[in-house]
C-alpha positions in Angstrom: 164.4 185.5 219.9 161.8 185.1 217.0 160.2 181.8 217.3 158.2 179.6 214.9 154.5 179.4 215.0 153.3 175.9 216.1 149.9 174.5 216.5 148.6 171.1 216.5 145.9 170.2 213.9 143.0 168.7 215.2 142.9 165.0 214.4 139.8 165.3 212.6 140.6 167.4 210.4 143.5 166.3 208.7 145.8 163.8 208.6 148.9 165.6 210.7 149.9 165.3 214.2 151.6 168.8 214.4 151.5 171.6 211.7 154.3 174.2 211.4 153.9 177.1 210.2 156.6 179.7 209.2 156.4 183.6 209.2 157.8 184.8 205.8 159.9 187.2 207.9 161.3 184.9 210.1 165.1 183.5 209.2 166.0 180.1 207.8 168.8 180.0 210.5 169.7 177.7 213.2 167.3 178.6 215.6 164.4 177.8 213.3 166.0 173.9 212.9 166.2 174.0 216.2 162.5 175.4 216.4 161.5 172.7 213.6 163.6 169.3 215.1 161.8 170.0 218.8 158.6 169.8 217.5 159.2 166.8 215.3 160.8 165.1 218.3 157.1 165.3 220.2 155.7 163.2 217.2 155.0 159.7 217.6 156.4 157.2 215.0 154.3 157.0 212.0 153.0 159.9 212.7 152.6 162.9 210.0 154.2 166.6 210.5 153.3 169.4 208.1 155.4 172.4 207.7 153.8 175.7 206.2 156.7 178.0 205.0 154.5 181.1 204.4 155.3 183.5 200.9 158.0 180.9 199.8 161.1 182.3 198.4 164.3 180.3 196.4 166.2 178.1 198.8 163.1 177.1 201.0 162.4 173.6 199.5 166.1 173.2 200.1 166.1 174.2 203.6 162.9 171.9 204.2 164.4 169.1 202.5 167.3 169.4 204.8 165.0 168.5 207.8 163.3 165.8 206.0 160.5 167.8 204.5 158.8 167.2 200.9 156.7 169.7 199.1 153.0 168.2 198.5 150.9 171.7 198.1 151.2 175.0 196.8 148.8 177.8 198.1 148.7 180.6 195.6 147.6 184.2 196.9 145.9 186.2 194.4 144.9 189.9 194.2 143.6 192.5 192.3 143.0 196.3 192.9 139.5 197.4 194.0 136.9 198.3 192.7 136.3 196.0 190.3 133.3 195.6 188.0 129.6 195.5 189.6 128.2 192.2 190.4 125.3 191.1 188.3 123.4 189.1 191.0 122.1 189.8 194.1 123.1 188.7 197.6 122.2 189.2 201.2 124.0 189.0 204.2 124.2 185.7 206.2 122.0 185.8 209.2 123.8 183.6 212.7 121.6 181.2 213.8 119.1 181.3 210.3 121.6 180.0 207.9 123.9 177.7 209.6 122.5 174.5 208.6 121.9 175.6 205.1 125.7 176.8 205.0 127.2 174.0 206.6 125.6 172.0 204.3 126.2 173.8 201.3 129.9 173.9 202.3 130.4 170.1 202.7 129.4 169.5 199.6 131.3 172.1 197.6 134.3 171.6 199.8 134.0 167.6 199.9 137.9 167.5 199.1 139.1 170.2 200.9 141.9 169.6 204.4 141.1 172.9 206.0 136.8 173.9 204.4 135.5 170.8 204.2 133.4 168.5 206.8 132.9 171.5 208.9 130.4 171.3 211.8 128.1 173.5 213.7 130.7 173.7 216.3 133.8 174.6 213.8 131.3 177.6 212.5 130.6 179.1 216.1 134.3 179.0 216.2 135.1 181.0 213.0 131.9 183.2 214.0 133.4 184.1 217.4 136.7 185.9 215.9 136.9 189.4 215.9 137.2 189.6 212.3 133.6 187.4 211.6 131.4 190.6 209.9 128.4 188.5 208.8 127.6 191.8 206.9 130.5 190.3 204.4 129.1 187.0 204.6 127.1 187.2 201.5 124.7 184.4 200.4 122.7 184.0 197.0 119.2 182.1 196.6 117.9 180.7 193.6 114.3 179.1 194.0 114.4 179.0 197.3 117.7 177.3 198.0 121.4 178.9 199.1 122.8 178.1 195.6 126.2 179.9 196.7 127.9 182.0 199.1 131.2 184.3 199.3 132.8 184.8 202.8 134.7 187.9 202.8 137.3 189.1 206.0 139.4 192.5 206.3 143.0 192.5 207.3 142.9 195.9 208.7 146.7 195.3 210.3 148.4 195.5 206.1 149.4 198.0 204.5 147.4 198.8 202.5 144.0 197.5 204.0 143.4 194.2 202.6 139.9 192.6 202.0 140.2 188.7 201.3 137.1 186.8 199.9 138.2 183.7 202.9 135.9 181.4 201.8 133.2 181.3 198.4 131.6 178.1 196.6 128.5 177.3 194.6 126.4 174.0 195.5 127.1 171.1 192.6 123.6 171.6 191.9 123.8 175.1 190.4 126.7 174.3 188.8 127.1 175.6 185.0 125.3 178.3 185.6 128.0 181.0 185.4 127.5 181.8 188.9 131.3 182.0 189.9 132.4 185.5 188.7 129.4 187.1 189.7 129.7 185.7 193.3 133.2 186.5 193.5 132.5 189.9 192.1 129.7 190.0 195.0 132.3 189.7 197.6 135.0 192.3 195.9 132.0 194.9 195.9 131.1 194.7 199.7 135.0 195.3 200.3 135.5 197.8 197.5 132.5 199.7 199.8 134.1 199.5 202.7 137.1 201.8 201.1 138.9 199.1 200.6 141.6 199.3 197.8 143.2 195.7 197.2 141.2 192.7 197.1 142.8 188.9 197.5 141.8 185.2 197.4 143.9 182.3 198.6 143.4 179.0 195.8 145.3 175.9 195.2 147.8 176.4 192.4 146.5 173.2 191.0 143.0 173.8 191.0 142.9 175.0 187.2 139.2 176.6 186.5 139.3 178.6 189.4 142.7 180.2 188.9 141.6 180.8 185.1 138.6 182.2 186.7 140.1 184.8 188.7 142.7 185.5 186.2 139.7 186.8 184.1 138.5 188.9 187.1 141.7 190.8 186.8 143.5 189.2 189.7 147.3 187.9 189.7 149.6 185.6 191.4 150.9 187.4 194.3 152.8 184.7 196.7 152.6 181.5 197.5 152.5 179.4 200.4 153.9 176.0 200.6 153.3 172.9 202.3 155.8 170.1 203.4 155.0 167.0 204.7 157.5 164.0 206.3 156.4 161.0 208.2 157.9 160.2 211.6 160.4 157.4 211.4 
């Protein structure tokens, strides 16, 4: 039987007791309400559930509706063929144990809004470093007068077909904002996975977050998918 994918959000990180998440593959059939209901079931009263459905199609706000579910975020994947145009600033890769604070740090205040980026720790870092997909080669960091003024955090999904390379994670701090420094960053990222042979390069952003989609839309990327979020409160 194929089974939903459930995992608990950390309670300081969000405001949800359980998070759902749905493969794109997997059926919106009775064993998947079944799936859906148990979990909800283990949830206090008052407390929050979030269902991910995963490259939404027609139908699914429906079928989440039907379990009590209401859309409150759209995750759009973009992507582009690689190469793309050459970066016009430099960057060097992000050295463990050198640049932790002055990520962190950079992070949380670019990513002050964000449920799953921002208010990240040391701790939540030497997490993400320890995966087998962390390549701090592809963890590429620009300084201007001394200072981190931004970063793009790149990660290769060797298992699709064709090779994807994502840029997982990029900002620039408030301070050196309006200084044009989000193409080139991004572009930063695209070229260390365009040389790696690489030959499709994506981003996840929120659908609603305007400059950067008009940003990448001028990089050549496009709307690919999108992944949805649904929320409901336990009664």
């Amino acid at each position: 039987m194929d089974w939903v994918t459930l995992t608990v959000v950390r309670l300081d990180q969000g405001e949800f007791a359980w998070s759902i998440t749905m493969d794109p593959d997997h059926p919106r059939d009775e064993s998947a309400v079944d799936q859906i209901q148990a979990t909800i079931a283990h949830a206090a009263t008052g407390d929050s559930v979030q269902l991910w459905i995963e490259r939404a199609i027609d139908g699914d706000d429906e079928f989440a509706a039907g379990l009590g579910f209401q859309p409150y975020r759209d995750l759009w994947r973009m992507q582009r063929p690689l190469p793309a145009d050459r970066s016009t600033i430099s960057t060097r890769a992000f050295v463990p144990g050198v640049d932790d604070d002055r990520f962190i740090e950079v992070n949380n205040r670019a990513f002050h809004w964000h449920p799953e980026q921002g208010g990240m720790t040391a701790a939540d870092l030497a997490d993400r470093m320890s995966e087998d997909w962390f390549d701090a080669k592809g963890f590429r960091l620009h300084e201007r007068d001394g200072r981190l003024a931004g970063f793009c955090w790149t990660k290769v999904h060797s298992h699709e077909t064709p090779p994807g390379g994502e840029i997982y994670a990029i900002a620039v701090d408030p301070d050196f904002h309006g200084q044009g420094l989000g193409k080139p960053m991004t572009l930063a990222g695209l070229d260390y996975l365009a040389d790696q042979g690489l030959t499709v390069g994506f981003l996840y952003v929120e659908s609603d977050n305007d400059p950067a989609v008009a940003t990448y839309f001028s990089l050549g990327f496009h709307h690919h998918s999108t992944n949805r979020a649904y929320r409901l409160t336990v009664q």
